[in-house]
C-alpha positions in Angstrom: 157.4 27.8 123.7 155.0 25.1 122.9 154.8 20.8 124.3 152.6 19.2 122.0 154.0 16.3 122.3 154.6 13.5 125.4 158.3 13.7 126.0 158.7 16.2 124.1 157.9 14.4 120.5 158.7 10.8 119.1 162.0 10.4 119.8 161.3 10.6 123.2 164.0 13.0 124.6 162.1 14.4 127.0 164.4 17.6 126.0 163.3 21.7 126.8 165.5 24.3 125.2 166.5 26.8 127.8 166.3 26.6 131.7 164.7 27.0 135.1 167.6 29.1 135.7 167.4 28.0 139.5 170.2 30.1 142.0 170.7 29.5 145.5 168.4 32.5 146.0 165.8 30.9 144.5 162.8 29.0 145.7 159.8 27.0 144.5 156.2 27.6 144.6 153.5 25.2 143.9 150.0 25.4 142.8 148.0 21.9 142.8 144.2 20.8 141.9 142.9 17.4 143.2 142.3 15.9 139.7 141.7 12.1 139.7 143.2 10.0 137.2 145.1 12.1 135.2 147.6 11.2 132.5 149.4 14.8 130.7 149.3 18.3 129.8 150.1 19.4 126.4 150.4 23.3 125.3 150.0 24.8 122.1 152.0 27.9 120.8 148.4 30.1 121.5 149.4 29.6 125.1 146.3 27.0 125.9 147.1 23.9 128.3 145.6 21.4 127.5 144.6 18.3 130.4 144.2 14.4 130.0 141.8 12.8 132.4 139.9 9.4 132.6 137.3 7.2 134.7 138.1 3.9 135.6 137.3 0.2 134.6 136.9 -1.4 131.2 134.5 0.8 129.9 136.1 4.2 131.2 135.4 8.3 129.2 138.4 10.2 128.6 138.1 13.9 129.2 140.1 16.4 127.7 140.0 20.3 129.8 141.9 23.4 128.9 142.7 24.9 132.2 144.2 27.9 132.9 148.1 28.0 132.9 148.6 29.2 136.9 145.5 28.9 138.7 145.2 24.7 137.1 140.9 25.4 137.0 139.1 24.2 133.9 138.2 26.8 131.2 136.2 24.5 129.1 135.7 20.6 129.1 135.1 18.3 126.6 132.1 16.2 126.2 132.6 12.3 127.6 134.8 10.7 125.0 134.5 6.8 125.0 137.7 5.6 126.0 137.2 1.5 126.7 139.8 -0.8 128.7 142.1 1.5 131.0 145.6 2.1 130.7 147.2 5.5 130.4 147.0 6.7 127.2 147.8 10.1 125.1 147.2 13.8 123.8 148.9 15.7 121.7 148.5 18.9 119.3 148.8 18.5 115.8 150.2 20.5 113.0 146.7 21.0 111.8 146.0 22.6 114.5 143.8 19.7 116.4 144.1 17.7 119.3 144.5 14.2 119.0 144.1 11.7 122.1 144.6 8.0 121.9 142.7 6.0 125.0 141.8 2.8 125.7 140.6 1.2 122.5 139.4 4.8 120.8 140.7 7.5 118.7 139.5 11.3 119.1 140.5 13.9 117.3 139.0 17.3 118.6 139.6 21.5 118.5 141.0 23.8 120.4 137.7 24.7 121.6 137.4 20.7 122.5 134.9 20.3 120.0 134.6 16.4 118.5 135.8 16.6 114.7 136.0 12.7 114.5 136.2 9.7 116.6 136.9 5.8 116.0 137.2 2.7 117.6 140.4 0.7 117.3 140.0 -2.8 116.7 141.4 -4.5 119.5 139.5 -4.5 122.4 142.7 -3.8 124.9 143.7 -0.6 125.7 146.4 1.5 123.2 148.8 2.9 125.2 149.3 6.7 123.4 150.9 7.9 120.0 153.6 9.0 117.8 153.0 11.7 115.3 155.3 11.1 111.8 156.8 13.0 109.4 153.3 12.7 107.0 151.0 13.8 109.8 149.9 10.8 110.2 149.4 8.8 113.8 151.1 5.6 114.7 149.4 3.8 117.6 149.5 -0.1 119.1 147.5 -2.2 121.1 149.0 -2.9 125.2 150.3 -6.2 125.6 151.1 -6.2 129.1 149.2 -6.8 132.3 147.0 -4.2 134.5 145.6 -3.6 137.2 143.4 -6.6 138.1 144.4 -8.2 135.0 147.6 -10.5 135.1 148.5 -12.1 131.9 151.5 -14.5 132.6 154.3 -13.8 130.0 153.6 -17.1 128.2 149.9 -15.9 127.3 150.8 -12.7 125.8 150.1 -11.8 122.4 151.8 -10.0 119.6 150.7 -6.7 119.0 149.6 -4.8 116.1 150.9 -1.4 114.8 148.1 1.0 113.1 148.9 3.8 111.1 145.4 6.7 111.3 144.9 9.0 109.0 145.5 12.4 111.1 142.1 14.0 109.7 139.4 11.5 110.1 141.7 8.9 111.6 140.8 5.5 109.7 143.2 3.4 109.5 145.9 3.8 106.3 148.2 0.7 107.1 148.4 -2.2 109.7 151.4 -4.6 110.8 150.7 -7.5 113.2 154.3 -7.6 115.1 156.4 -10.8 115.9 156.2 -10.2 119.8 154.2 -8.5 122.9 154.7 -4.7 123.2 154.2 -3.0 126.7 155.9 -0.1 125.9 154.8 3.1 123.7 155.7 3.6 120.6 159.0 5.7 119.4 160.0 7.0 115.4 162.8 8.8 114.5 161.4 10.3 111.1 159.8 7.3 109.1 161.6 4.7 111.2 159.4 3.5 114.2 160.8 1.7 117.0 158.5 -0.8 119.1 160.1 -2.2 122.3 159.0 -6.1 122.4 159.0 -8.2 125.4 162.2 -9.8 124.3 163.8 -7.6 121.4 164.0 -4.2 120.3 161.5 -4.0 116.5 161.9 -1.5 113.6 159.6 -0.6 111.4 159.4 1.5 108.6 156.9 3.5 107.2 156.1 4.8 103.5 153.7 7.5 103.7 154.3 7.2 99.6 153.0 3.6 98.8 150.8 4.0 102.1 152.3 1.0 103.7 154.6 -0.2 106.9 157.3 -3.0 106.7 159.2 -4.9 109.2 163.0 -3.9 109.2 164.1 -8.0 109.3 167.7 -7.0 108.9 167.2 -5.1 112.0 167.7 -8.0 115.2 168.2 -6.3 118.4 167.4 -9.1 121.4 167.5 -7.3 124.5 166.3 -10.3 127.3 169.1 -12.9 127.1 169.4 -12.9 131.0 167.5 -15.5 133.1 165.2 -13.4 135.5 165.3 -10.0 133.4 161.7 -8.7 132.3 160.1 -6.6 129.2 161.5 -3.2 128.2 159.9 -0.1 128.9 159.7 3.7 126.2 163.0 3.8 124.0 164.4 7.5 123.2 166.2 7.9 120.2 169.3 9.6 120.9 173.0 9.6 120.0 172.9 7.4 117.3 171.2 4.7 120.1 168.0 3.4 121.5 167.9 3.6 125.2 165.5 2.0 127.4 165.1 0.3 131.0 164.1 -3.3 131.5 162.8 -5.1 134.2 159.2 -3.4 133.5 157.2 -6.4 134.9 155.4 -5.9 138.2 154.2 -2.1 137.0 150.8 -3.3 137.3 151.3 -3.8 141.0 151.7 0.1 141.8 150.5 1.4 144.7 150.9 4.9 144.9 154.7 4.2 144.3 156.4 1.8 142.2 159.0 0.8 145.1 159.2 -3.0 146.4 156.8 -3.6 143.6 159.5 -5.1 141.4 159.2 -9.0 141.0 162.5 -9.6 138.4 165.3 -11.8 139.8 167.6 -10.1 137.3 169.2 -6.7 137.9 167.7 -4.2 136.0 169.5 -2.5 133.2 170.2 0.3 131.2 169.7 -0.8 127.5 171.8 0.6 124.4 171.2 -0.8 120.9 173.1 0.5 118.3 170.9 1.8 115.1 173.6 0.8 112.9 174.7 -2.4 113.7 171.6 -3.3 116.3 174.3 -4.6 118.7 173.1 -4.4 122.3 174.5 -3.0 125.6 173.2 -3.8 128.9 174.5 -1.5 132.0 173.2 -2.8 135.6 171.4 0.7 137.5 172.4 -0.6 140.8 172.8 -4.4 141.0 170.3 -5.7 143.1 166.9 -7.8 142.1 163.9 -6.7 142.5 164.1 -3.6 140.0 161.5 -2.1 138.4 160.4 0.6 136.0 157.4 1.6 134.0 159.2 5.0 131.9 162.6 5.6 129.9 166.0 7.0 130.9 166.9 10.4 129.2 170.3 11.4 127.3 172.3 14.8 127.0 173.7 14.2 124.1 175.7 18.0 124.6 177.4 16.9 128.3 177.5 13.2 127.2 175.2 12.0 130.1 172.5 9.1 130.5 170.4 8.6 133.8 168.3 5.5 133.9 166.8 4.7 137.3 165.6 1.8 139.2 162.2 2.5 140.7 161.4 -0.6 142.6 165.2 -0.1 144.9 165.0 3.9 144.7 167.8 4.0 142.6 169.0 6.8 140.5 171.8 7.2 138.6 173.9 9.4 135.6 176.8 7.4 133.4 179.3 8.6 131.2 177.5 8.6 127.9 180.9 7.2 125.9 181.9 4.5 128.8 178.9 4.3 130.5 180.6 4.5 133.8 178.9 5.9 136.7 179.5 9.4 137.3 177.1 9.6 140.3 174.2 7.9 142.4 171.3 9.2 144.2 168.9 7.2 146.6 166.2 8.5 145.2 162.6 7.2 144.3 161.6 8.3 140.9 159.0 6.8 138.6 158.0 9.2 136.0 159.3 10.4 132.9 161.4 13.8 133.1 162.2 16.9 131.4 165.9 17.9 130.8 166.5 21.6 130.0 169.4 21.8 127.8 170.7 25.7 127.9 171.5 24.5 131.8 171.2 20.8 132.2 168.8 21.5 135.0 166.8 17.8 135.3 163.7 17.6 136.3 163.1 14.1 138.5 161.2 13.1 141.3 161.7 11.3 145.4 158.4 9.9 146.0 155.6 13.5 146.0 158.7 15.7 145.9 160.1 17.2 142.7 163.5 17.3 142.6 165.8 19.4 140.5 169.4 18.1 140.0 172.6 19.1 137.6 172.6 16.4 135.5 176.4 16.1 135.2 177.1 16.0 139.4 173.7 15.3 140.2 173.8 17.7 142.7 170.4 18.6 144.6 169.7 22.2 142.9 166.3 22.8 143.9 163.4 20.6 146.0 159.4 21.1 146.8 156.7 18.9 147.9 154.6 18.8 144.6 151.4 18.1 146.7 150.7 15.1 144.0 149.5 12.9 146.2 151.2 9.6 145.3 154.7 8.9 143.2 154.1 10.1 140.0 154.5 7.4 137.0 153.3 10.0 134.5 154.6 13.0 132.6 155.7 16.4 133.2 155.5 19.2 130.3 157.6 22.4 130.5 155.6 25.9 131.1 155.5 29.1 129.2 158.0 30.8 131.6 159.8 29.3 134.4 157.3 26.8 135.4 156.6 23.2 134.7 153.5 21.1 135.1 153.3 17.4 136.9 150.9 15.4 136.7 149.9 12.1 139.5 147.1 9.7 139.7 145.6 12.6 141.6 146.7 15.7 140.8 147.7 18.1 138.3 150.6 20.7 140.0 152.3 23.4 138.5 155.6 24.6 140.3 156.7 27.5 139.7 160.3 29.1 139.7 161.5 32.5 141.3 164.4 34.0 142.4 
C-alpha cells in the first residue's frame, strides 16, 4: 500500500485501510535519524519513501531524499531546490508518476530518481503552505496568510489570499482566484469542489478543468467566528457529508517544541461542523477552557460514527458521538500533529508530547505507547508503512515505529 498524499489525499481523512493489529503481546520498536527541519514522508506503490526537508529563513532550499524504508538513511538526494519564505509546505506522488513539492513560494516537480523535470516560482512572495491534487491532475495551491515565526501580522493586517491552479506537467499556472478573506490553513477538495478555511468563514470553490477556470461558490456562506475571543480555523476534512475543522489556530507561530500554553484565544476552542448542503455551522467546545490552540484537523470514522478533535494548547483530547456530538471519552493528552486512523481496527494513531500513542478510537483506551525519540511535539504528519509500521516525522527527526507481536 501506497501514501502519496498528506493525510492520506484531499479530503483530508487521514484514513489507512487495514490495521496495526496491536495485542497485548505486542510491543513497539522504533528506529529514528536526527533530521532537521523535516516536514513528510510520502511512498509510492514501487515501495520508495520519499523525505521532505528544508533550511531555514526567508530564503530557505527544500530537499527531497528517498531513504530506505527501515534503516531511515538516505539513498539518493535531490539537488538544492529553491524554496523561499519558510512555512511547512508539501510532497506528494502524482499519477504520472512524478513528485511534486510545494515550498515556500516555489513549485518543483521532480522523478523518482529526484531528478528536476520543472520548477517555478509562485507569485506571491509568502510562503504556500502545500497542495491538493484534483480530479484533472492538476495542483491546487495558495499563498499563507497567517503569522510565523518572527513574523506577527496582527489579524487586522492580513490579507486575502489567492488560489492557483498548476498545470501538473510543467506547472504554470492554468487559473487564479484572489479569495474574499485570509487563509492559514491548507487547502482541501472533494472532487472539483475545493474548500479553503478563511480566517472567519468556511470558502468553496469550484473548479472546471473543462473551461480551465475556478469560481467562487457565493451561494455557499459558512461563518465559522461569530464568538468574541475565538481565532482562525485550521485543515478541514471532508467527511460524512460535513467539513470538520478546529479553531482557535492563532498563537501556532509561538511553538516551542510543543504547542501547549502557547494558545493566546480567550474563547474556548471548538470542534467545527458545516453542513455541505445547507452550510449551516456547528460549533462543539473540546474542553471548555481559554487558551486553546491547534495548528492540524480533527479526524472522522465515518464506519463507528466517531470524531476526535483536540486542544493542543490545554492537552486535551477527546472522541464525540459522530450523530450527537456528545462526548464519549477524554484523555489528558498533548497532541499536536495530524494522525492516521486505520479503519479495518480503528487503531488511532496520536501523540502525548515525544510519545506516540495508540488508542481505540471508540473507548479511547491506551492500546499501545513508545517514546518516538522525535525530539520535540510533533506538529507534522505521519504516513502509514508497507507492513505494520508507520513513519513520524518532528522538527528533528524522522522515526519509524515498528509493530510486532
Amino acid at each position: 500500500m501506497s501514501w502519496p498524499h498528506e493525510d492520506g489525499g484531499p479530503r483530508r481523512t487521514q484514513l489507512v485501510p487495514g490495521g496495526l493489529d496491536i495485542r497485548p503481546s505486542s510491543t513497539l520498536t522504533v528506529t529514528a535519524r536526527t533530521a532537521p527541519a523535516v516536514t513528510m514522508a510520502v511512498t509510492n506503490d514501487a515501495g520508495q519513501v520519499f523525505l521532505l526537508r528544508h533550511t531555514a529563513g526567508d530564503g530557505a532550499i527544500a530537499l527531497v531524499e528517498e531513504i530506505d524504508p527501515i534503516t531511515l538513511e538516505p539513498i539518493a538526494t535531490s539537488v538544492e531546490l529553491p524554496a523561499g519564505p519558510v512555512w511547512p509546505g508539501g510532497i506528494g506522488v502524482h499519477a504520472n508518476g512524478s513528485l511534486h513539492v510545494v515550498f515556500g513560494n516555489h513549485a518543483h516537480r521532480l522523478s523518482t530518481g529526484l531528478q528536476v523535470l520543472a520548477s517555478t516560482a509562485l507569485p506571491r512572495n509568502r510562503p504556500y503552505n502545500s497542495f491538493v491534487t484534483l480530479p484533472s491532475g492538476h495542483l491546487a495551491t495558495k499563498d499563507f496568510g497567517g503569522s510565523r515565526p518572527g513574523l506577527v501580522i496582527a489579524a487586522g493586517d492580513r490579507e486575502p489570499c489567492e488560489l492557483l491552479i498548476l498545470d501538473p506537467e510543467t506547472l504554470a499556472i492554468v487559473a487564479r482566484l484572489v479569495l474574499p478573506e485570509p487563509s492559514i490553513a491548507r487547502l482541501s477538495a472533494d472532487g472539483n469542489d475545493i474548500y479553503v478555511v478563511g480566517d472567519t468563514s468556511l470558502l468553496r470553490v469550484r473548479w472546471d478543468a473543462g473551461s480551465v477556470s475556478l469560481e467562487l461558490d457565493t451561494s455557499f456562506t459558512a461563518r465559522y467566528r461569530t464568538i468574541e475571543g475565538q481565532t482562525y480555523g485550521w485543515d478541514c476534512v471532508i467527511a460524512a457529508g460535513a467539513a470538520w475543522f478546529l479553531d482557535n489556530g492563532d498563537g501556532s507561530e509561538g511553538y516551542t517544541g510543543t504547542l501547549r500554553g502557547n494558545g493566546i484565544s480567550t474563547a474556548p476552542l471548538h470542534l467545527v461542523r458545516v453542513d455541505l448542503a445547507t452550510s449551516a455551522v456547528t460549533l462543539t467546545e473540546i474542553c471548555g477552557l481559554p487558551g486553546g490552540l491547534v495548528a492540524n484537523p480533527p479526524v472522522v470514522d465515518e464506519d463507528r460514527r466517531v470524531v476526535v478533535g483536540y486542544d493542543s494548547g490545554n492537552g486535551v483530547l477527546v472522541g464525540f458521538d459522530l450523530d450527537t456530538l456528545a462526548v464519549l471519552w477524554r484523555r489528558d493528552q498533548d497532541h499536536g500533529s495530524h494522525v492516521l486512523l486505520y479503519t479495518g481496527t480503528g487503531e488511532l494513531v496520536t501523540a502525548d508530547h515525544t510519545d506516540v500513542v495508540i488508542l481505540d478510537i471508540v473507548t479511547g483506551t491506551e492500546l499501545a505507547r513508545a517514546d518516538s525519540q522525535g525530539g520535540v511535539q510533533s506538529v507534522l504528519f505521519p504516513a502509514p508503512g508497507f507492513a505494520r509500521d508507520i513513519y513520524l516525522c518532528t522538527f528533528l527527526a524522522i522515526t519509524r515505529v515498528a509493530v510486532t507481536g
